[in-house]
VEXKE-635218 format. One record per residue: residue in one letter; residue number from 1; x, y, z of N, C-alpha, C, O in turn. Coordinates in Angstrom, 2 decimals. Layout:
<nodes>
NODE code pos     n.u     n.v     n.w    ca.u    ca.v    ca.w     c.u     c.v     c.w     o.u     o.v     o.w
NODE    a NUM       X       Y       Z       X       Y       Z       X       Y       Z       X       Y       Z
...
</nodes>
This chain:
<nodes>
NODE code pos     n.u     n.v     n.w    ca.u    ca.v    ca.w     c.u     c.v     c.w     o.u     o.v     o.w
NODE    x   1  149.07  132.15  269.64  148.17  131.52  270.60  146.78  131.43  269.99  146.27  132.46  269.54
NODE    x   2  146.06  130.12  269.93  144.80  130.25  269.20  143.78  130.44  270.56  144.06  129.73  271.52
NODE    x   3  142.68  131.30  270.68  141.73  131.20  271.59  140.08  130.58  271.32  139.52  130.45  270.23
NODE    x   4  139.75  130.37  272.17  138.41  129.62  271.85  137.23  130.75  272.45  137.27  131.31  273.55
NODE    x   5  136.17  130.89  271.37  134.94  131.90  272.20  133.54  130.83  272.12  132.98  130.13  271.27
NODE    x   6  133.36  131.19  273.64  132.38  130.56  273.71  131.48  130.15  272.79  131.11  128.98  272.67
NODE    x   7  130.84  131.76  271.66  129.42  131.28  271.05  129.91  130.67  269.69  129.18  130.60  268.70
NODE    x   8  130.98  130.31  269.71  131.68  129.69  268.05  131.74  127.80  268.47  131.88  127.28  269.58
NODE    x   9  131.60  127.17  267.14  131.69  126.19  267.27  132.95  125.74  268.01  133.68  126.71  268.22
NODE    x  10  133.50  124.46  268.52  134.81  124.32  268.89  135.90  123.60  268.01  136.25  122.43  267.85
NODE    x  11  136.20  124.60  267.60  137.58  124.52  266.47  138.80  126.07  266.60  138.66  127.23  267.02
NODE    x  12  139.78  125.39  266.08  140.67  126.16  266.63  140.89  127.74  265.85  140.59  127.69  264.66
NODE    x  13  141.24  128.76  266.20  140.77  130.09  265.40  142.33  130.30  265.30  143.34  129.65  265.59
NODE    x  14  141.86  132.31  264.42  142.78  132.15  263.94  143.94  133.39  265.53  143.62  133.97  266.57
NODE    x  15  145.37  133.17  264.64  146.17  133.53  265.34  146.08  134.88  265.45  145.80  135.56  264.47
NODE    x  16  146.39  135.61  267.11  146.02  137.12  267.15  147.57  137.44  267.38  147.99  136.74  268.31
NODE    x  17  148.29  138.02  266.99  149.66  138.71  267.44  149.93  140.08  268.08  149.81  141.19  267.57
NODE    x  18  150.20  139.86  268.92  150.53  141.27  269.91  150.40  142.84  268.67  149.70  143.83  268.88
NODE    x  19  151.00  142.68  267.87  150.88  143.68  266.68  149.69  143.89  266.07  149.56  144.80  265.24
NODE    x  20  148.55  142.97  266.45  147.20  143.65  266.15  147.34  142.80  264.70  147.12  143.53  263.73
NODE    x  21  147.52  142.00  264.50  147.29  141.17  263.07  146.82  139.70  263.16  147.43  139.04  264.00
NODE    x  22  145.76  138.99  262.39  145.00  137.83  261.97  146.26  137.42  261.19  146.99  137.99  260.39
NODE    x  23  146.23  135.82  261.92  146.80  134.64  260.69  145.61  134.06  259.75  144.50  134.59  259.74
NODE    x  24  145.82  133.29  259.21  144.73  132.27  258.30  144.57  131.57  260.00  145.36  131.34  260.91
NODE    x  25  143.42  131.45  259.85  142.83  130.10  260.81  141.86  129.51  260.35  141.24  129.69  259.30
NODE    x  26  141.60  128.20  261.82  141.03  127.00  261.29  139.90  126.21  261.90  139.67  126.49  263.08
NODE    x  27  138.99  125.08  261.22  137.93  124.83  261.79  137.68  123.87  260.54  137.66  124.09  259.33
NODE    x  28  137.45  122.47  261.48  137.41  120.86  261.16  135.80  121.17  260.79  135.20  121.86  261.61
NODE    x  29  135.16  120.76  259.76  133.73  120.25  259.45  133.45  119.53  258.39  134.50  119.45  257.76
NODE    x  30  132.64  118.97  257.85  131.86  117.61  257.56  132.20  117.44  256.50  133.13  118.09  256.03
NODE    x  31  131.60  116.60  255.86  131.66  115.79  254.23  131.18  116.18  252.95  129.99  116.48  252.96
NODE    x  32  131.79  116.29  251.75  131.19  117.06  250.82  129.22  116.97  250.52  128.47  116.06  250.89
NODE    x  33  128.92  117.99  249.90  127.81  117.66  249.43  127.40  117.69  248.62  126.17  117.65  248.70
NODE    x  34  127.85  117.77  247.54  128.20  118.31  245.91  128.02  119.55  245.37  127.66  119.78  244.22
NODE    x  35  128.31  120.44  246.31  128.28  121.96  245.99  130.02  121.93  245.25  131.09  121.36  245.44
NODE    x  36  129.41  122.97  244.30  130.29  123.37  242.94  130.71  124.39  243.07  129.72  125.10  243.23
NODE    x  37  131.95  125.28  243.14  132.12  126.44  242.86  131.96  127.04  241.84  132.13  126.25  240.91
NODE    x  38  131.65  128.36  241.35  131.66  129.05  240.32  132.56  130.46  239.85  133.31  130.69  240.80
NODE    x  39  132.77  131.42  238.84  133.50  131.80  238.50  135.00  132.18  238.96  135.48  133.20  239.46
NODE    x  40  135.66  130.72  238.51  136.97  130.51  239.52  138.06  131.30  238.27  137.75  131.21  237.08
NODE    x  41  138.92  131.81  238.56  139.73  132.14  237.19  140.61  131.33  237.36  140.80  130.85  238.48
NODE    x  42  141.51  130.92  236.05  142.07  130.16  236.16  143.67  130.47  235.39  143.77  130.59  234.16
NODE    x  43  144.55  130.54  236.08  145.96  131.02  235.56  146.47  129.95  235.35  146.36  128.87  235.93
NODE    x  44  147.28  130.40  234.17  148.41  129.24  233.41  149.81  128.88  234.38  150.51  129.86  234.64
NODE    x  45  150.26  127.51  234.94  151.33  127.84  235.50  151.54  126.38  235.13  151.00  125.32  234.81
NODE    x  46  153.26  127.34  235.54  154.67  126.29  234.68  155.37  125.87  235.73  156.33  125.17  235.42
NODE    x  47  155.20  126.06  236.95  156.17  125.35  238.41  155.60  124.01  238.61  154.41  123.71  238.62
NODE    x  48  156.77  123.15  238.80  156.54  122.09  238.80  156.04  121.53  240.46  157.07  121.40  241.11
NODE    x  49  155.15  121.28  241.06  154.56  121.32  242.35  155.07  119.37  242.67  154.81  118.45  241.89
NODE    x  50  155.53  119.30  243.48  155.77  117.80  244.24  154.65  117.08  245.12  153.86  117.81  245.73
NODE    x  51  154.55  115.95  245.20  153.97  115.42  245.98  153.51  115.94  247.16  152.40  116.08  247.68
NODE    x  52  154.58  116.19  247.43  154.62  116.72  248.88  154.07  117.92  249.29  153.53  118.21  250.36
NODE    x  53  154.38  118.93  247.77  153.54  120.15  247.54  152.00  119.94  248.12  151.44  120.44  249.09
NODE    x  54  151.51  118.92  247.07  150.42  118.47  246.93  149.52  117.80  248.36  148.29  117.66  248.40
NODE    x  55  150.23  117.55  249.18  150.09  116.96  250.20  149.50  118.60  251.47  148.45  118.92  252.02
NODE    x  56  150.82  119.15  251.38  150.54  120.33  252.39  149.95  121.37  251.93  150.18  122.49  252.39
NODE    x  57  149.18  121.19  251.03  147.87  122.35  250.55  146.44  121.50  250.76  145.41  122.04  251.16
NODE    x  58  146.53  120.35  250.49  145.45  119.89  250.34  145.14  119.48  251.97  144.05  119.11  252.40
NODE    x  59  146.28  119.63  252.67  145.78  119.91  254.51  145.33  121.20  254.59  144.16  121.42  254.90
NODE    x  60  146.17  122.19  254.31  145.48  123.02  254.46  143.88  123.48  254.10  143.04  124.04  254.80
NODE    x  61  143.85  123.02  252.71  142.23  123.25  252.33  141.27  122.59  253.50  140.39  123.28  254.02
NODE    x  62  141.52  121.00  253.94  140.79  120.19  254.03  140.92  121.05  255.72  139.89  121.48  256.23
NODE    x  63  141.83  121.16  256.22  141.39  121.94  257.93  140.49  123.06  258.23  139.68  123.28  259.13
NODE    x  64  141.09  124.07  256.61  140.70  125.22  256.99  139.30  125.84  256.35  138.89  126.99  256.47
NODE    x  65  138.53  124.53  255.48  137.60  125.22  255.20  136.36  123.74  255.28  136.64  122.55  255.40
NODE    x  66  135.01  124.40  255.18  133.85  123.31  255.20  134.25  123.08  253.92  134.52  123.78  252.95
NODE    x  67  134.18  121.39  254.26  134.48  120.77  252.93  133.64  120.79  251.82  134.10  120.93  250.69
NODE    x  68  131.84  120.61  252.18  131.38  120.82  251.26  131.21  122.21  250.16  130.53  122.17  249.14
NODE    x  69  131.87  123.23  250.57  132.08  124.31  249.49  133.44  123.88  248.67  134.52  123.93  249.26
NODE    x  70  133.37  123.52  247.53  134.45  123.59  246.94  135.05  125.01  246.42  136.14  125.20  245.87
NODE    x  71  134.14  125.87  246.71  134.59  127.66  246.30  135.37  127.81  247.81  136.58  128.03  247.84
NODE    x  72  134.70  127.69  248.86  135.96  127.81  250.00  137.01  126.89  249.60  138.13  127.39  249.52
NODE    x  73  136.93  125.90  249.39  138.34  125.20  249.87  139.59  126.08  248.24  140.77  126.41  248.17
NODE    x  74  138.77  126.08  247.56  139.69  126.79  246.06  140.30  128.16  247.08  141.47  128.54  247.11
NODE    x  75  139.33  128.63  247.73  139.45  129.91  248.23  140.70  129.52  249.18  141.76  130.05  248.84
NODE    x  76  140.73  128.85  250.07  141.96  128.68  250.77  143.50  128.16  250.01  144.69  128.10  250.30
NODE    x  77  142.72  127.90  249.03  143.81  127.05  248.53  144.86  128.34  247.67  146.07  128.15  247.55
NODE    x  78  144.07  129.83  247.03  144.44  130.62  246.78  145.60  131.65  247.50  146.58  132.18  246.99
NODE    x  79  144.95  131.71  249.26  145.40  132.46  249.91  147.30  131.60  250.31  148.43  132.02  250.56
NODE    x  80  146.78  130.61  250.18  148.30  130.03  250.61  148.97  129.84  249.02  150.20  129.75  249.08
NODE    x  81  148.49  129.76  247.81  149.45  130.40  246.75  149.70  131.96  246.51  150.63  132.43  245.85
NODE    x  82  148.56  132.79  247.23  149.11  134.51  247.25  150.39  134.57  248.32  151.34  135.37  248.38
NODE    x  83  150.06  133.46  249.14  151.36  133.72  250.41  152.77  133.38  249.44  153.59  134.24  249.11
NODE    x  84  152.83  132.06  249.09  153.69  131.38  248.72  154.43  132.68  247.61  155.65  132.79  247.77
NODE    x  85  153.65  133.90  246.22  153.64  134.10  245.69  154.32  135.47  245.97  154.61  136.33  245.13
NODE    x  86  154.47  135.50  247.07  154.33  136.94  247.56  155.67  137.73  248.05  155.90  138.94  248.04
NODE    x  87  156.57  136.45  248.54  158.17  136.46  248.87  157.68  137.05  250.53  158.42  137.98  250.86
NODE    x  88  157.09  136.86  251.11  156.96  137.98  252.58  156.71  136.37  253.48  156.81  136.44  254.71
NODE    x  89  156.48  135.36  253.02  156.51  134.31  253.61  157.46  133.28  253.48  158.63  133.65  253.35
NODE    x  90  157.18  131.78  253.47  158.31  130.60  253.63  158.28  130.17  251.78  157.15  130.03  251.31
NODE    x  91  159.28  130.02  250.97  159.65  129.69  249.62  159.18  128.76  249.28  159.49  128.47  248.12
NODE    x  92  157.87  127.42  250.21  157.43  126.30  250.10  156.05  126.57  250.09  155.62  127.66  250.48
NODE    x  93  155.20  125.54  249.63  154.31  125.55  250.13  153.99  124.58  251.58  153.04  124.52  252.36
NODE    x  94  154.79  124.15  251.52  154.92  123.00  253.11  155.00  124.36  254.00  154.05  124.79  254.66
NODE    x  95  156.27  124.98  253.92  156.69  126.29  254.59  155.83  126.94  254.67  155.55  127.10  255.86
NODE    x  96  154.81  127.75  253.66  153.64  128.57  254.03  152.53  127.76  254.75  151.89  128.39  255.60
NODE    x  97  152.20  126.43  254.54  151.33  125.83  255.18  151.65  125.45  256.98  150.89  125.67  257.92
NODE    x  98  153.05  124.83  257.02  153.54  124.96  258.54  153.90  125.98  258.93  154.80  125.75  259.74
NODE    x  99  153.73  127.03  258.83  154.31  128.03  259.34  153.79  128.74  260.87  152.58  128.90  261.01
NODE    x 100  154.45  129.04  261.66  153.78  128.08  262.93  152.45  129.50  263.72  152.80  130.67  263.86
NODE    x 101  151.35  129.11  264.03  150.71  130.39  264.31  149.92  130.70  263.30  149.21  131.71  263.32
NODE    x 102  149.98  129.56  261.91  149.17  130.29  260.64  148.27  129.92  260.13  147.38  130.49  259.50
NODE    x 103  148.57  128.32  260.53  147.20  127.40  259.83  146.67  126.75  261.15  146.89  127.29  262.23
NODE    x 104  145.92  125.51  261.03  145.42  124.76  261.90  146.27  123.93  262.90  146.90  123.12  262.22
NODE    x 105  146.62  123.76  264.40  147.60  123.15  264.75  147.28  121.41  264.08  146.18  120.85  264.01
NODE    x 106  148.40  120.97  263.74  148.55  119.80  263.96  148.09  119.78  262.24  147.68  118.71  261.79
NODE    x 107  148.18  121.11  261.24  147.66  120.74  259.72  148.41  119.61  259.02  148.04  118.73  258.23
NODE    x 108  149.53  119.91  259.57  150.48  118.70  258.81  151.19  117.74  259.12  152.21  117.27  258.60
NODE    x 109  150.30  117.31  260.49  150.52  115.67  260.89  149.17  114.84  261.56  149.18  113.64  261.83
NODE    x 110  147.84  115.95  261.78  146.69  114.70  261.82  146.14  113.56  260.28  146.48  113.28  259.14
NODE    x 111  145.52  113.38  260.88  145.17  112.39  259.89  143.94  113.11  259.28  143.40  114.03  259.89
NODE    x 112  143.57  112.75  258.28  142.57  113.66  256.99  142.14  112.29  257.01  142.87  111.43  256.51
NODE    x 113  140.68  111.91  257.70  139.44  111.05  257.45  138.45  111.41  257.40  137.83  111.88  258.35
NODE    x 114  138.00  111.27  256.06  137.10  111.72  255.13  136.56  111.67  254.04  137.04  112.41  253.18
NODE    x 115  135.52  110.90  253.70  135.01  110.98  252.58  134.96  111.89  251.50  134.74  111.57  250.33
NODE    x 116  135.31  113.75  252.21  135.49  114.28  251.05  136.88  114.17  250.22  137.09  114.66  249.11
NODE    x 117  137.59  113.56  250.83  138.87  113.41  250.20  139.35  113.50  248.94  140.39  114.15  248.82
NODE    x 118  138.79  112.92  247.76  138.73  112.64  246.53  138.50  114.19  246.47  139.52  114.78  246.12
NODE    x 119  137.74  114.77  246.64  137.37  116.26  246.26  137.77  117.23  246.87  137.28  118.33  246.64
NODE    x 120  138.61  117.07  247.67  139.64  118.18  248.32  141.04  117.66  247.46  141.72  118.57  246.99
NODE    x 121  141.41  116.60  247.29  142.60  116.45  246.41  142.50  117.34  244.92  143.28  118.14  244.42
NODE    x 122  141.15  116.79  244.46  140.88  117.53  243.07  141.02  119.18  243.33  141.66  119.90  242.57
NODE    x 123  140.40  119.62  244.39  140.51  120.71  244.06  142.31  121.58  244.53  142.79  122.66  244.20
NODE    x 124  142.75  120.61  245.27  144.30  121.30  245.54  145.26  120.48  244.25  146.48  120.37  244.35
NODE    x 125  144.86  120.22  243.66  145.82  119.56  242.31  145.03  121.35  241.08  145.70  122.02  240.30
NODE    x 126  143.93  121.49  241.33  143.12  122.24  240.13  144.23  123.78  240.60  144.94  124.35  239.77
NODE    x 127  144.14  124.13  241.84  144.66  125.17  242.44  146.39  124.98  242.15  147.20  125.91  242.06
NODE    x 128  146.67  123.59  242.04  148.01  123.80  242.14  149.05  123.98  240.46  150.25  124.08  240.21
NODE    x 129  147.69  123.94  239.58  147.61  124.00  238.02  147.47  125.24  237.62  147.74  125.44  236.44
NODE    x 130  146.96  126.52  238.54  146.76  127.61  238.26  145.56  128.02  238.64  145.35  129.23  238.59
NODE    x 131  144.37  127.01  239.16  143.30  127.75  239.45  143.42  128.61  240.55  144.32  128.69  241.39
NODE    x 132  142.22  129.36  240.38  142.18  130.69  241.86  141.15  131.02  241.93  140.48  131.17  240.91
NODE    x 133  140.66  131.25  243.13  139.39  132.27  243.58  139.52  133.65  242.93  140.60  134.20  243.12
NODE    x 134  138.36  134.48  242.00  138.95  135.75  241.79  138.95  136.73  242.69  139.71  137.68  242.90
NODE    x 135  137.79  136.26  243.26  137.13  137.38  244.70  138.21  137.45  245.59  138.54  138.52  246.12
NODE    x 136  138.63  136.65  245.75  140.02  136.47  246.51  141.12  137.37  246.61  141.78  137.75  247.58
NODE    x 137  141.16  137.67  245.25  142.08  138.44  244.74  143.73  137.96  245.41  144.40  136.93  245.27
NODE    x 138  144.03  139.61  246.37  145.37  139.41  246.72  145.38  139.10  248.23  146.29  139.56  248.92
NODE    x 139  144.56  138.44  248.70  144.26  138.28  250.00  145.31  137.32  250.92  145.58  136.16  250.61
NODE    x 140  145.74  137.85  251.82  146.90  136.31  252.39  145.92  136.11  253.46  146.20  134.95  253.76
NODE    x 141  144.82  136.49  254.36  144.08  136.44  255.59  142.60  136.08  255.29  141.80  136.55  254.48
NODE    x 142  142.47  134.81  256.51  140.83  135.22  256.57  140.96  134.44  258.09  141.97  134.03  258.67
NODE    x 143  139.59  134.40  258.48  138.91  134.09  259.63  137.82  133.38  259.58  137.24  133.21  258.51
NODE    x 144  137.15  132.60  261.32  135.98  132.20  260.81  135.11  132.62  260.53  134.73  132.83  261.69
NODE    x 145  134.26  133.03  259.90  132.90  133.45  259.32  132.10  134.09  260.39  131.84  133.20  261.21
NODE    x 146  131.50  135.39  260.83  130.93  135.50  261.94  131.05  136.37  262.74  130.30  137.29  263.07
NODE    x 147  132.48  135.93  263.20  133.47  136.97  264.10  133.92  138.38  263.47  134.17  138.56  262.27
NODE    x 148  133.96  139.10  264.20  134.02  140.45  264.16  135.12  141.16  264.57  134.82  141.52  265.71
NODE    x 149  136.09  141.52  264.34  137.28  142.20  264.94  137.66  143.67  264.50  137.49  144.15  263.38
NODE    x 150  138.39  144.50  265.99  138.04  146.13  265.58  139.17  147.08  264.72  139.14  148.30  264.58
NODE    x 151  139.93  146.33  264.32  141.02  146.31  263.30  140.42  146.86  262.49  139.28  146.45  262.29
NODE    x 152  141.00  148.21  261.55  140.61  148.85  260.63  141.21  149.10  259.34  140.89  149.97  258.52
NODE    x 153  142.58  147.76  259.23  143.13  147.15  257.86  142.51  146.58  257.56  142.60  146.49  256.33
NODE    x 154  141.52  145.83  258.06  140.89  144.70  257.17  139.97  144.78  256.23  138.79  145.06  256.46
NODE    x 155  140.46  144.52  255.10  139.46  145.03  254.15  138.57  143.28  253.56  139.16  142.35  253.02
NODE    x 156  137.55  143.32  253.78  137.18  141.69  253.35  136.50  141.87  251.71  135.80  142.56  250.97
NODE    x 157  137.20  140.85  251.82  136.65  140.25  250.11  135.90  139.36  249.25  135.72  139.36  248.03
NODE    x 158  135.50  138.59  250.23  135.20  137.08  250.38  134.43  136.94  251.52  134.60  137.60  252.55
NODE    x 159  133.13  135.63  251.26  132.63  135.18  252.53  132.73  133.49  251.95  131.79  133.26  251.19
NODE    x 160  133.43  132.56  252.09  132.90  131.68  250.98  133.39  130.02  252.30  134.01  130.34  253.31
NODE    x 161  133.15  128.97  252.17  133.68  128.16  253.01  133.76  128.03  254.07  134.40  127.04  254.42
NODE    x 162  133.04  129.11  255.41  132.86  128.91  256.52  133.76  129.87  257.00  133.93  129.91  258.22
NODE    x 163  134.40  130.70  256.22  135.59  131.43  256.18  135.42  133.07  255.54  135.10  133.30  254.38
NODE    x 164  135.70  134.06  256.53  135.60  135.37  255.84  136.90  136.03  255.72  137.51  136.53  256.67
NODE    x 165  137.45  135.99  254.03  138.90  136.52  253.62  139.42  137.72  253.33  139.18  138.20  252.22
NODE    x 166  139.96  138.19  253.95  140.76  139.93  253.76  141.65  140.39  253.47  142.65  139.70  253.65
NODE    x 167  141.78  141.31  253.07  143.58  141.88  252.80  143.72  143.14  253.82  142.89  143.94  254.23
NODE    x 168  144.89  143.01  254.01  145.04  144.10  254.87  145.63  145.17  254.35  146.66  145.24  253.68
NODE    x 169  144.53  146.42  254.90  145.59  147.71  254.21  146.11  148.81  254.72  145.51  149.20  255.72
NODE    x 170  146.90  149.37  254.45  147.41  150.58  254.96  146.56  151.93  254.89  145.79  152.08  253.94
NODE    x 171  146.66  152.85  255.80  145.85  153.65  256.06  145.89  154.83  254.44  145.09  155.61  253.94
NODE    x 172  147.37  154.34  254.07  147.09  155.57  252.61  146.59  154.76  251.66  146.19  155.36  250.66
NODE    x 173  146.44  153.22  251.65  145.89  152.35  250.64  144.08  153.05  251.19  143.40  153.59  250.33
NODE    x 174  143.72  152.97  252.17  142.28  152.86  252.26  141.78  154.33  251.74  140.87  154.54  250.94
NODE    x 175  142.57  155.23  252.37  142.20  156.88  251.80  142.36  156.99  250.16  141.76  157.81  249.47
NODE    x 176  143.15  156.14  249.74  143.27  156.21  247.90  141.93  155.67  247.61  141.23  156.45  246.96
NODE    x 177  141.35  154.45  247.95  140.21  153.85  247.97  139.05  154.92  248.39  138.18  155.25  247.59
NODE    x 178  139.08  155.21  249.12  138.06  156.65  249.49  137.94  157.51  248.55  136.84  157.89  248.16
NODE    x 179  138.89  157.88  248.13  138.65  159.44  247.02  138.54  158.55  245.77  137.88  158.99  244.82
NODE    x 180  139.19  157.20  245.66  138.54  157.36  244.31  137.02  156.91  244.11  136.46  157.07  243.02
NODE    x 181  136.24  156.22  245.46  135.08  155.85  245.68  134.11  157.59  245.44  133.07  157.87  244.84
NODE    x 182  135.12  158.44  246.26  134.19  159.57  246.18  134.09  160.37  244.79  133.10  161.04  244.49
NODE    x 183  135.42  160.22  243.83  135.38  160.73  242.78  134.36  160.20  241.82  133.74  161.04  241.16
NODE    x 184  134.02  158.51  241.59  133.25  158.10  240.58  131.60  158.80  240.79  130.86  158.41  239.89
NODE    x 185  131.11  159.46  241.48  129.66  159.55  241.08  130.13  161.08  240.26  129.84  161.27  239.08
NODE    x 186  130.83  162.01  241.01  131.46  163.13  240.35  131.48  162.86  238.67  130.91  163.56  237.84
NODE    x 187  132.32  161.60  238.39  132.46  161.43  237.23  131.06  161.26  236.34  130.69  161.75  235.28
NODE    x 188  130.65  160.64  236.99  129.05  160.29  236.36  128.27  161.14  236.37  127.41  160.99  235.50
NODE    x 189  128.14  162.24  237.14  127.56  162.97  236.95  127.68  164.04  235.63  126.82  164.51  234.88
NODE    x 190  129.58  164.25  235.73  130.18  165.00  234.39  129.63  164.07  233.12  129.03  164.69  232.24
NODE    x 191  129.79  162.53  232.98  129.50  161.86  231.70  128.12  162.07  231.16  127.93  161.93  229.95
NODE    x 192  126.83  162.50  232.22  125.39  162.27  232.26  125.20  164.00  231.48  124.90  164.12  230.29
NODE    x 193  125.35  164.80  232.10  125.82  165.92  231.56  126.26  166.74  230.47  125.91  167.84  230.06
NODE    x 194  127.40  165.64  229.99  127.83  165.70  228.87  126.68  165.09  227.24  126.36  165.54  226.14
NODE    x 195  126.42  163.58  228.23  125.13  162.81  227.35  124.45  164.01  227.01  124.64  164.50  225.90
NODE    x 196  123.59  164.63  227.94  122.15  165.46  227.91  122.70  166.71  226.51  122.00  166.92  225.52
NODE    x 197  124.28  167.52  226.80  124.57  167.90  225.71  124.79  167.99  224.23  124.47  168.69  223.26
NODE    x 198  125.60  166.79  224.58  125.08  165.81  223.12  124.02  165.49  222.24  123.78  165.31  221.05
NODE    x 199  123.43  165.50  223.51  121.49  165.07  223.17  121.03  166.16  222.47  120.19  166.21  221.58
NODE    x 200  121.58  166.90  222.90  120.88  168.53  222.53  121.24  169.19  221.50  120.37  169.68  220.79
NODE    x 201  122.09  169.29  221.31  123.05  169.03  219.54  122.88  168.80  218.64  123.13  169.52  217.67
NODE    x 202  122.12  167.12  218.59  121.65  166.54  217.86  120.54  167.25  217.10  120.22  167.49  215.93
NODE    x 203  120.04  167.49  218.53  117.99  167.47  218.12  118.21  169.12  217.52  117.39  169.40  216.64
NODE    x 204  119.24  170.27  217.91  119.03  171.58  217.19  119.83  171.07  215.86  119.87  171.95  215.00
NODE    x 205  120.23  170.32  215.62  121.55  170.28  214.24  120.28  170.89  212.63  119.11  170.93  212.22
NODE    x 206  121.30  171.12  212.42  120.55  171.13  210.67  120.41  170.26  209.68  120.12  170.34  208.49
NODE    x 207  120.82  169.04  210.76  120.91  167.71  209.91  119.82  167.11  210.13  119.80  165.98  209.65
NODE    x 208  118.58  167.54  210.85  117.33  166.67  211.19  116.17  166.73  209.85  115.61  167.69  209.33
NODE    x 209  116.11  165.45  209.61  115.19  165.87  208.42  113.67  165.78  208.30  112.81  165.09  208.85
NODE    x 210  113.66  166.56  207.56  112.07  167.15  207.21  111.21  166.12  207.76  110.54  166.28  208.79
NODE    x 211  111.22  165.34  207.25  109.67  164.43  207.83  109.43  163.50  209.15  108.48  162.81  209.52
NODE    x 212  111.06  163.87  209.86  110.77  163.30  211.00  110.68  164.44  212.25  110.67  164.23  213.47
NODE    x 213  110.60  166.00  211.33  110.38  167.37  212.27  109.19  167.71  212.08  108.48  167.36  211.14
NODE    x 214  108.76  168.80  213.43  107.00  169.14  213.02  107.18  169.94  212.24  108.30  169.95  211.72
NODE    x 215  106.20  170.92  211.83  106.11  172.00  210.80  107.03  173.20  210.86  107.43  173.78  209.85
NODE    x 216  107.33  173.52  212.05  108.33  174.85  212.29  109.70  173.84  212.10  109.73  173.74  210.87
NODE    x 217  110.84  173.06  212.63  111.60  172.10  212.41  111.86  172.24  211.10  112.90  172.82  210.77
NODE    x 218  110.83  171.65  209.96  110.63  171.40  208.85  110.96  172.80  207.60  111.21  172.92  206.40
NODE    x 219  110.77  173.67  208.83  111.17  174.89  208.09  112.79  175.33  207.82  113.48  175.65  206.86
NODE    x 220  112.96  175.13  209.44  114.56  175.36  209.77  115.04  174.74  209.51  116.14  175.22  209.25
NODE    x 221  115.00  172.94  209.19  116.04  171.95  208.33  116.47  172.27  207.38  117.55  171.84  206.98
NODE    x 222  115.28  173.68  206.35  115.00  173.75  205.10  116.05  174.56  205.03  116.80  174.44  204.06
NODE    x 223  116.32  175.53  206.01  116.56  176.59  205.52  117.97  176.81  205.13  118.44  175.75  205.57
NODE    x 224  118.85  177.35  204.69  120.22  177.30  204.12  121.48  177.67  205.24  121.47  178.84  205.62
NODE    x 225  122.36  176.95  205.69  122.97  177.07  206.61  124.03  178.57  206.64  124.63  178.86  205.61
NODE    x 226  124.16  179.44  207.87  124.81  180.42  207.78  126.37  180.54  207.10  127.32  180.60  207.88
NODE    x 227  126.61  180.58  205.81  127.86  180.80  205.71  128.23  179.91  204.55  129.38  179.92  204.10
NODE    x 228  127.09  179.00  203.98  127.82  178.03  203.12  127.04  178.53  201.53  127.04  177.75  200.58
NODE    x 229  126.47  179.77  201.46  126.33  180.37  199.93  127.48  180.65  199.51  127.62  181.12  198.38
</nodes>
């Protein structure tokens, strides 16, 4: 069931399921403006994608994100190849894109009029070649931009396209994330520690030479090391 909130523009959101879980949802807006995305990674791929492929991604991009970000629409275009990629969804990308409750109603039979067209095709042909959002990562979920929900899987990754993207995690995924968040200053502190020892090593060694030590230094560089007469 998609619901509408008052202080949000009027476009359709995303799906809430009795189980406390976000679909991908959606929201119609304007014409490119020549905004560029940037550090997109880009994977090598050998599946041969159909027309038709090509057709039900590039609805999806064009519903589910402001057209003028081409980093959102890459970004959507990712989450429905992590779906497709993932085996937990439909073996298509038509299938992950219709899948009912997930995308925009009506993604894959209104009509797409629009000038950004040319540049939502490019970018679901670039996505369907291997490009990807990296920020994205392994994300199958996002929402519109804004909204706030009290769900405590959602881990977000992304703000990009009018659209804020998440992965959802399990409560022992987030506690692994915790300790190892809490372990790294620990660590840094042991590496900083270690530096300052090092440091200190150096500057007593018997390898420091004479003219870059003061006068006492200059003595002890001199002097003959314990044990090697």
């Amino acid at each position: 069931m998609y619901r509408k909130f008052p202080f949000a523009r009027r476009s359709p959101l995303c799906a809430i399921a009795l189980s406390l879980t976000l679909a991908a949802c959606s929201q119609s807006t304007g014409a490119l403006d020549g905004v560029t995305t940037s550090s997109i990674d880009k994977r090598s791929s050998t599946h041969a994608y159909s027309t038709k492929d090509r057709d039900c991604l590039a609805r999806a991009m064009f519903f589910e994100s402001i057209r003028s970000s081409r980093e959102g629409l890459v970004a959507v275009g990712t989450v429905v190849m992590n779906r497709l990629e993932s085996g937990q969804y439909p073996e298509t990308v038509c299938g992950v894109v219709g899948q009912k409750n997930q995308f925009a109603p009506g993604v894959l039979s209104r009509q797409m009029n629009s000038k950004a067209m040319p540049d939502v095709m490019a970018a679901a042909d670039a996505v369907l070649k291997g490009e990807r959002h990296p920020a994205v990562k392994n994300a199958h979920h996002f929402h519109q931009a804004g909204l706030t929900f009290p769900y405590k899987n959602m881990h977000y990754v992304l703000e990009a396209g009018g659209n804020a993207f998440y992965e959802k995690r399990s409560r022992r995924s987030r506690q692994a994330d915790q300790q190892v968040a809490e372990a790294k200053p620990a660590q840094e502190a042991v590496d900083t520690a270690n530096a300052v020892v090092d440091s200190s090593t150096t500057m007593m060694s018997y390898d420091v030479k004479p003219q870059a030590a003061d006068a006492i230094g200059a003595l002890l560089a001199n002097q003959t090391r314990p044990g090697t007469e």
